[in-house]
ZADO-1210 file (C-alpha; in nm, 4 decimals, padded with zeros to 6 digits):
<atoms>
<atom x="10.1181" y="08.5152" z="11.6084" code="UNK" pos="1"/>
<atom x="10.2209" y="08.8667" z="11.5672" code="UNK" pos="2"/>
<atom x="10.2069" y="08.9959" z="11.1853" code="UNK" pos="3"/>
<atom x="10.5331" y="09.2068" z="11.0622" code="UNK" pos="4"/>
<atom x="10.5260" y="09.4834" z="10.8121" code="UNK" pos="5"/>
<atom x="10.7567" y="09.2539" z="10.6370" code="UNK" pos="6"/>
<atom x="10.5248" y="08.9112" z="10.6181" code="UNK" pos="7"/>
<atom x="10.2706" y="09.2040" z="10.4912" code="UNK" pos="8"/>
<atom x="10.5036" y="09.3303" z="10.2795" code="UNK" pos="9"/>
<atom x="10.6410" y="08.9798" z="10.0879" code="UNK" pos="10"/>
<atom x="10.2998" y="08.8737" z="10.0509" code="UNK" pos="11"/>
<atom x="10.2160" y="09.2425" z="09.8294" code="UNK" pos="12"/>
<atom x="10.5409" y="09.1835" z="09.6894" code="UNK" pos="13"/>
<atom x="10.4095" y="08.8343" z="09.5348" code="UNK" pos="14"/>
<atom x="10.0731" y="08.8846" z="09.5026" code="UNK" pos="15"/>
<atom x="09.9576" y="09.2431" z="09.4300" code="UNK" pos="16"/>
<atom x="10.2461" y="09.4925" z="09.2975" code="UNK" pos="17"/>
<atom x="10.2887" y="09.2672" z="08.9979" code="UNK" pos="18"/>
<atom x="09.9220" y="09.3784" z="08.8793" code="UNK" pos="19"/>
<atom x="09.9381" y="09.6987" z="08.9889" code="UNK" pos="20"/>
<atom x="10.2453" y="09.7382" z="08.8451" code="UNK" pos="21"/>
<atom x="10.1041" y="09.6341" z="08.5144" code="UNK" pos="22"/>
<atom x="09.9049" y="09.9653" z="08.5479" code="UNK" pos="23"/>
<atom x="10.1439" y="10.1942" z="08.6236" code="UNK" pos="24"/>
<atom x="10.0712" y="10.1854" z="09.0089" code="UNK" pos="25"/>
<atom x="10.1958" y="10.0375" z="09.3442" code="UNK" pos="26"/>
<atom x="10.1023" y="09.9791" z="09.6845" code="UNK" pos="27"/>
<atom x="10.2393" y="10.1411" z="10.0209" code="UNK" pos="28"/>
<atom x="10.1760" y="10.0342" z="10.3663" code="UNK" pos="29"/>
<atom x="10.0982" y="10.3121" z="10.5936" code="UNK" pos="30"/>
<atom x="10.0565" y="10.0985" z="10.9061" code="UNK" pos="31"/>
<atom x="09.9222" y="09.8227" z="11.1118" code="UNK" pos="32"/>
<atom x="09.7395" y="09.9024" z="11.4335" code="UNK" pos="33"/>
<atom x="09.4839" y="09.6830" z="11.5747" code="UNK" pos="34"/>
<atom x="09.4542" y="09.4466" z="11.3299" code="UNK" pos="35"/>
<atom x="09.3399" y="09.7199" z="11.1207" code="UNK" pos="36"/>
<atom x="09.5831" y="09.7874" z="10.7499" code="UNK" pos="37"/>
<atom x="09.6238" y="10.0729" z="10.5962" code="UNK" pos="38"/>
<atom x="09.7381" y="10.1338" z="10.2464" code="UNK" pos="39"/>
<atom x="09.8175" y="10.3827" z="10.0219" code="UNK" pos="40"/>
<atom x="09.7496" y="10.3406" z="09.6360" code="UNK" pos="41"/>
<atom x="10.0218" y="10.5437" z="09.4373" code="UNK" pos="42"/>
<atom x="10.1206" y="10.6102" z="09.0507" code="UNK" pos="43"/>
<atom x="09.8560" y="10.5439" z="08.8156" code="UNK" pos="44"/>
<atom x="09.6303" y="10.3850" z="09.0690" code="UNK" pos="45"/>
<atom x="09.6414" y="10.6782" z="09.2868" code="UNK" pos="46"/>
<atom x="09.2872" y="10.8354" z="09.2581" code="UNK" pos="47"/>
<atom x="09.1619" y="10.6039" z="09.0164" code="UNK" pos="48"/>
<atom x="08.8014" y="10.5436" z="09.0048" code="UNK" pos="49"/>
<atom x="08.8605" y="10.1896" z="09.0421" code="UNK" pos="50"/>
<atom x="09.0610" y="10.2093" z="09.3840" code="UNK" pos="51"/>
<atom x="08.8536" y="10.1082" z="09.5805" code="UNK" pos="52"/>
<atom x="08.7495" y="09.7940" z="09.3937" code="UNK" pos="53"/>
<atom x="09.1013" y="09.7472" z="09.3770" code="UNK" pos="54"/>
<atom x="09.1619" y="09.7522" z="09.7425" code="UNK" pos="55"/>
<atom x="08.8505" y="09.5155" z="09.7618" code="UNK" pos="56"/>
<atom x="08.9070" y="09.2530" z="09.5204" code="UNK" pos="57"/>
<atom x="09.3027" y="09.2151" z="09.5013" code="UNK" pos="58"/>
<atom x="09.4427" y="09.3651" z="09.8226" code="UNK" pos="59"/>
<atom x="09.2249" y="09.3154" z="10.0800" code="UNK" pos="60"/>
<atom x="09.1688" y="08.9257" z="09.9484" code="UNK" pos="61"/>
<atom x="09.5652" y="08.8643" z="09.9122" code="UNK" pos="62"/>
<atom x="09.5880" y="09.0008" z="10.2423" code="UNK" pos="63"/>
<atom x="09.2925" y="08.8236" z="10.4307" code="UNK" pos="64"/>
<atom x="09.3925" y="08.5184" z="10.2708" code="UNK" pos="65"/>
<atom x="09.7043" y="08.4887" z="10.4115" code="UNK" pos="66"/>
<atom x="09.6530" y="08.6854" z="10.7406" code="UNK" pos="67"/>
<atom x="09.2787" y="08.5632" z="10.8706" code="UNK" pos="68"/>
<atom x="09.3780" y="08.8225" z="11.1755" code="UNK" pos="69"/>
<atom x="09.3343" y="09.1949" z="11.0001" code="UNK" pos="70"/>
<atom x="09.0277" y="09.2580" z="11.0745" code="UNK" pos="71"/>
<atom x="08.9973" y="09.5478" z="10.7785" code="UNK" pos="72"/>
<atom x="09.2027" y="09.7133" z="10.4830" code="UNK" pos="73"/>
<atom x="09.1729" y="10.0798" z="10.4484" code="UNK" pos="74"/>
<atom x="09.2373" y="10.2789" z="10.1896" code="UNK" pos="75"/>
<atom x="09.4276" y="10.6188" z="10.2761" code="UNK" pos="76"/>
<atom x="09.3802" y="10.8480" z="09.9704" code="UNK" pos="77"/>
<atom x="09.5720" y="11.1785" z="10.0233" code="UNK" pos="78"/>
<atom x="09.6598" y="11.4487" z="09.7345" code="UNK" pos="79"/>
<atom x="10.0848" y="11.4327" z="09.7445" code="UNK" pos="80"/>
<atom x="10.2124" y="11.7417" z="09.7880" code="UNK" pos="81"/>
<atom x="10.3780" y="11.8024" z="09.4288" code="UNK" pos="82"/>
<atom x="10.0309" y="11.7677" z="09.3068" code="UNK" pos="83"/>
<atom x="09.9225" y="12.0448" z="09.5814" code="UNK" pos="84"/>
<atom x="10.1966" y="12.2554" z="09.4546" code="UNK" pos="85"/>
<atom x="10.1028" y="12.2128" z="09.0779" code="UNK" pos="86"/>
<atom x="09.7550" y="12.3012" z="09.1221" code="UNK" pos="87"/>
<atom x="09.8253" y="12.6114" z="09.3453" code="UNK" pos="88"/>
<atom x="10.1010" y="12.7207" z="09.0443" code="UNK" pos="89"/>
<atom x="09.8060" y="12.6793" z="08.7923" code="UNK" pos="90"/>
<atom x="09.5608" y="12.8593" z="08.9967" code="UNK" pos="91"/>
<atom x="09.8059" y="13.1669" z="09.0296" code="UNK" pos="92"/>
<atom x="09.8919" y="13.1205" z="08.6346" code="UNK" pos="93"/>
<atom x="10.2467" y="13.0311" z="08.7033" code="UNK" pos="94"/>
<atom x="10.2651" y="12.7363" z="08.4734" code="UNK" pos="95"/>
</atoms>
């Protein structure tokens, strides 16, 4: 059986944005390829110390639970670029 973005999706939607979301923070998928998951943490969560845990014990087990098929969950972290932009501003004293 062939996994959708959207089965992915529904089961974050029920399972792990509620918690993150009690933190300030949310989930994005950046894609499936090979059985392999990748997800973004963003808000709050985003560059949290505890990301990685987070991936570990919430999405990763949601995930694995109900798709025994992905074979791994990685965690993307990548600086946005409005925070790129606000650090080169301070940097050049703009702010």
């Amino acid at each position: 059986m062939d996994i959708t973005l959207n089965q992915i999706e529904s089961v974050l939607d029920a399972k792990v944005r509620p918690s993150l979301a009690a933190h300030g923070g949310n989930v994005i998928v950046q894609g499936l390829e090979d059985d392999v998951l990748k997800v973004r943490l963003t808000g709050k969560c985003s560059g949290c110390p505890a990301a990685h845990s987070t991936n570990e014990e919430l999405i990763s087990l949601e995930i694995c639970q109900a798709f025994p098929t992905i074979r791994d969950i990685i965690l993307v972290e990548e600086t946005s670029p409005e925070l790129i932009d606000m650090a080169h501003k301070i940097l050049n004293h703009q702010l």
